[in-house]
C-alpha beads as a LAMMPS data file, in Angstrom:
LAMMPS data file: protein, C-alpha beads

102 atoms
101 bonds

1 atom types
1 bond types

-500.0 500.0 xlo xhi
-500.0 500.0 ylo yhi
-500.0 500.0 zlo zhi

Masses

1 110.0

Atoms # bond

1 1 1 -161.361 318.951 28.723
2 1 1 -160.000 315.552 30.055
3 1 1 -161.670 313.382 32.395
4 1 1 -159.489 310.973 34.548
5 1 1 -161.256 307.934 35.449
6 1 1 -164.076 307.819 33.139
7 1 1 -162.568 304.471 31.485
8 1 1 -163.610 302.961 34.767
9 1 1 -165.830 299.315 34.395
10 1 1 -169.630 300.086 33.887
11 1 1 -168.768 303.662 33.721
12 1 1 -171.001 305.624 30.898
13 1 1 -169.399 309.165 31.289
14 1 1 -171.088 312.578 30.236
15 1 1 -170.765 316.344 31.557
16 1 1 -173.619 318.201 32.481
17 1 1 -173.595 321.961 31.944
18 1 1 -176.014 324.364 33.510
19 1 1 -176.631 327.974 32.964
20 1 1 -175.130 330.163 35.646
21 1 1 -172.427 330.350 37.999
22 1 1 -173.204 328.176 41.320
23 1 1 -176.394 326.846 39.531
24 1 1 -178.395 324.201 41.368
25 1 1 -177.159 320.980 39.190
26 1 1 -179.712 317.837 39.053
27 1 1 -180.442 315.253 35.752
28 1 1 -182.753 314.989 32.993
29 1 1 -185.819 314.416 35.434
30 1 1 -184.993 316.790 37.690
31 1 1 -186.490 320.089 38.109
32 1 1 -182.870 321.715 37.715
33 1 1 -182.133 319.798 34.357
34 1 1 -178.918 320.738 32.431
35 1 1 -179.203 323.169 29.970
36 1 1 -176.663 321.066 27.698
37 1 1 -174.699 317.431 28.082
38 1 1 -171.522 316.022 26.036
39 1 1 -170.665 312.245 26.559
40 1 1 -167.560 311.806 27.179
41 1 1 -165.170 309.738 24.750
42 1 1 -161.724 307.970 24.232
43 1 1 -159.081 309.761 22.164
44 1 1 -157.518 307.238 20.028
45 1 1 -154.147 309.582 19.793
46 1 1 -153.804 310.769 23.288
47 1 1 -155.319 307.720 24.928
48 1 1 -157.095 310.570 27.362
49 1 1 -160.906 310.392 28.143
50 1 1 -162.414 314.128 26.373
51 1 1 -165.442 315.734 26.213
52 1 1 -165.990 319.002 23.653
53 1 1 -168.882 321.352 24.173
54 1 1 -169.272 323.296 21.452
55 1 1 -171.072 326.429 20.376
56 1 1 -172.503 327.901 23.895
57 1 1 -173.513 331.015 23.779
58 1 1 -171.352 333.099 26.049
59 1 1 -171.604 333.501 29.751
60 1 1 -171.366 331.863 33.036
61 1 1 -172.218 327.781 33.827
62 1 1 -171.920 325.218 36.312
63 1 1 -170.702 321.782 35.159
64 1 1 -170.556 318.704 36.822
65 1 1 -169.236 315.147 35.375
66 1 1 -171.556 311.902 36.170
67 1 1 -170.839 308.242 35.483
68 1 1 -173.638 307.419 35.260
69 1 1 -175.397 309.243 32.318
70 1 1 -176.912 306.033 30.658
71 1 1 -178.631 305.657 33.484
72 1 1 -180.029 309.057 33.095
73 1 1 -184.056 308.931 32.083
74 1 1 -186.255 312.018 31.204
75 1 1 -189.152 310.246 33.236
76 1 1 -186.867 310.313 36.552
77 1 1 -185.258 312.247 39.280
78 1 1 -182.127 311.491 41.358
79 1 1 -181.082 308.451 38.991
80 1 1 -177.435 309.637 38.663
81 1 1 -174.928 310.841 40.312
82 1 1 -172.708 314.325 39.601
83 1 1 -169.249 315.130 40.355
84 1 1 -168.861 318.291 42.733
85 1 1 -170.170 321.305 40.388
86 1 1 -167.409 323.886 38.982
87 1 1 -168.151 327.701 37.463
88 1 1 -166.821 328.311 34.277
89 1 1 -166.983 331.202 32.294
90 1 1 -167.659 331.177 28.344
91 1 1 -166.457 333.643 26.202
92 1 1 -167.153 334.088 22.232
93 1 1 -164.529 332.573 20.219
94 1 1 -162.215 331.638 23.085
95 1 1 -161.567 327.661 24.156
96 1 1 -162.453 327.156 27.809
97 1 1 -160.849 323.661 29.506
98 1 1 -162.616 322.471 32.549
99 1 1 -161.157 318.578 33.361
100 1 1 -162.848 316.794 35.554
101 1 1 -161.961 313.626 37.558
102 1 1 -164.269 310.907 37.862

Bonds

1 1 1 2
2 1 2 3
3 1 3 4
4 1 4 5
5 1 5 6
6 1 6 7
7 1 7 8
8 1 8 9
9 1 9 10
10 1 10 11
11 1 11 12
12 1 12 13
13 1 13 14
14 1 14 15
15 1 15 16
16 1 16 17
17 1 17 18
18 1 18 19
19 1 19 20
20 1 20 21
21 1 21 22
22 1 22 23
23 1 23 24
24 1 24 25
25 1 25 26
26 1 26 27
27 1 27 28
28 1 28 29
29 1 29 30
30 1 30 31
31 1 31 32
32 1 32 33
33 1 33 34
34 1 34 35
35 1 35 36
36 1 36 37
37 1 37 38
38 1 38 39
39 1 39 40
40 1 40 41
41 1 41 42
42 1 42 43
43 1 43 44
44 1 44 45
45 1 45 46
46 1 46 47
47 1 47 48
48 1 48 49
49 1 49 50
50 1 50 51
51 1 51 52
52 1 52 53
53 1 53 54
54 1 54 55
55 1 55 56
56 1 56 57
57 1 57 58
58 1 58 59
59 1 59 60
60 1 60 61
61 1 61 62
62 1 62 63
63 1 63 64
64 1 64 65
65 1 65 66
66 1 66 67
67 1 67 68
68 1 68 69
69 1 69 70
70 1 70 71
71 1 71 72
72 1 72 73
73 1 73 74
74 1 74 75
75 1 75 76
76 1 76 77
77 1 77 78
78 1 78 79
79 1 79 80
80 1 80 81
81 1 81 82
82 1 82 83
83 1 83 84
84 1 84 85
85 1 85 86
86 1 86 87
87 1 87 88
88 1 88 89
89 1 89 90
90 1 90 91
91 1 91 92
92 1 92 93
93 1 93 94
94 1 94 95
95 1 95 96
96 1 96 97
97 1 97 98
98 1 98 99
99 1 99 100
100 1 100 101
101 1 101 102
């Protein structure tokens, strides 16, 4: 997917994805950790901000889009902050796009 405004100053973009539609999102040192997380990067070509996660196993999540992810520590709760979580459903061998703005 894209993400519009993740070139932003001081801005150190990831998405977060958590098992289950409507999941209760949180970071790393969280008790709701993500089950997965892609940083998001610059494509050269398109000049678009992208983020690929690859080979989930199919089924329902809840991602969210955070600005913040170097900020993001293991040892701590509530350091970052997430866009406003979106369902998305996975399927075997089909591409799913979720874009996010930031």
């Amino acid at each position: 997917g894209t993400v519009t405004g993740a070139g932003a100053s001081g801005c150190t973009p990831a998405v977060y994805l958590y098992r289950g539609s409507s999941a209760t999102t949180g970071d790393e040192g969280s008790a709701n950790p993500p089950y997965t997380s892609t940083l998001i990067h610059l494509d050269s070509t398109s000049g678009n901000y992208v983020y690929t996660a690859a080979f989930l196993p199919s089924g329902n999540y809840t991602a969210a889009a955070t600005c913040d992810a170097g900020d993001d520590s293991a040892e701590v709760s509530g350091d970052i902050a997430l866009s406003h979580p979106v369902n998305v459903s996975v399927q075997n061998g089909v591409t799913t796009t979720q874009n996010f703005a930031l």
